[in-house]
C-alpha positions in Angstrom: 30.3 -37.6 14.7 31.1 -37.3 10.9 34.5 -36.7 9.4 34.6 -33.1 8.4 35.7 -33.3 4.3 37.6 -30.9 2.3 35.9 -29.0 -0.2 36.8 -30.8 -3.3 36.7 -27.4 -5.3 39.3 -26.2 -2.4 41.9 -28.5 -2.6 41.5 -28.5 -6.7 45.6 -27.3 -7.6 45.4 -23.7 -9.3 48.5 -22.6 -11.4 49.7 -18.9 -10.2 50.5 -16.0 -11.8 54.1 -15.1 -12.7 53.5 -12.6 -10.2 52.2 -14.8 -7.4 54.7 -17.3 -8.5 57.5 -15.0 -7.5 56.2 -15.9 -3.7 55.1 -19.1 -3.9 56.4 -21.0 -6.5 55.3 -22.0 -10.1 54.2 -25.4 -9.2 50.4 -25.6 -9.0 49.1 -25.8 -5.6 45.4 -26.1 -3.9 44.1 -22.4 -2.8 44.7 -23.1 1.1 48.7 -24.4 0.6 49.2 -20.9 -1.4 47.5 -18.4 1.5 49.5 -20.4 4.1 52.7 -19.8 1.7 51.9 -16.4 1.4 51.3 -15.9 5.3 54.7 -17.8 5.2 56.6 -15.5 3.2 54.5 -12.0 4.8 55.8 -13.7 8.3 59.4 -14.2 7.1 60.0 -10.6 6.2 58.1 -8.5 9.0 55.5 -7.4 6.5 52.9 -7.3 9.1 52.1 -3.4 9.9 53.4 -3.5 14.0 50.7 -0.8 14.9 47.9 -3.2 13.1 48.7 -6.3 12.5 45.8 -7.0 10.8 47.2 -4.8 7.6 50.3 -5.9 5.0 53.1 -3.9 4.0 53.5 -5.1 -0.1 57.2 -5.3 -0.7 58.6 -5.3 -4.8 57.4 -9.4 -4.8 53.7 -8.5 -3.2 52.8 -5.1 -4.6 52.7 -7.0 -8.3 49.7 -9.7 -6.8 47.9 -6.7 -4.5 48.4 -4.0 -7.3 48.9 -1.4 -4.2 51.2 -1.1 -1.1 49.1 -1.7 1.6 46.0 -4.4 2.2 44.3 -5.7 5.1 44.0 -9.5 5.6 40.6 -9.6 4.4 41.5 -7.9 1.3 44.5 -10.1 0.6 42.1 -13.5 -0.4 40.5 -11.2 -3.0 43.7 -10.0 -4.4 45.1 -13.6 -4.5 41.9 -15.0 -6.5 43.2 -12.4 -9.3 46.6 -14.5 -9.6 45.6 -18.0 -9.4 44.1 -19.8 -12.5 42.7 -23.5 -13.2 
């Protein structure tokens, strides 16, 4: 069976946002490393909606990248795309 390969275009590093940056970090980093970052830092500080997990409570670092209070997980990806740049 064949290796599975990264996407090249997927691992490429994008540089965030100051906004973004406020949660993951300034460094440049490949699109996967900064949704697993942001899962890390949504995880750390309980801002998973406990009646629907599925939804994210934006605290004052998040609500700058999602523009509103509230997003769903599928949302979040699109909201992220806005705040990361080659």
């Amino acid at each position: 069976m064949a290796e599975k390969k990264a996407n090249p275009a997927l691992m490429k590093p994008l540089t965030p946002s100051p906004e973004l940056a406020a949660v993951v970090g300034s460094d440049p980093l490949p699109r996967p490393e900064v949704v697993s970052k942001v899962w890390d830092y949504i995880k750390k500080h309980d801002l998973q909606n406990p009646q629907n997990k599925r939804e994210i409570i934006a605290d004052e670092k998040l609500q700058p990248v999602f523009g509103k209070d509230r997003v769903t997980m599928f949302e979040m990806n699109k909201h992220l795309s806005r705040h990361l740049h080659s």
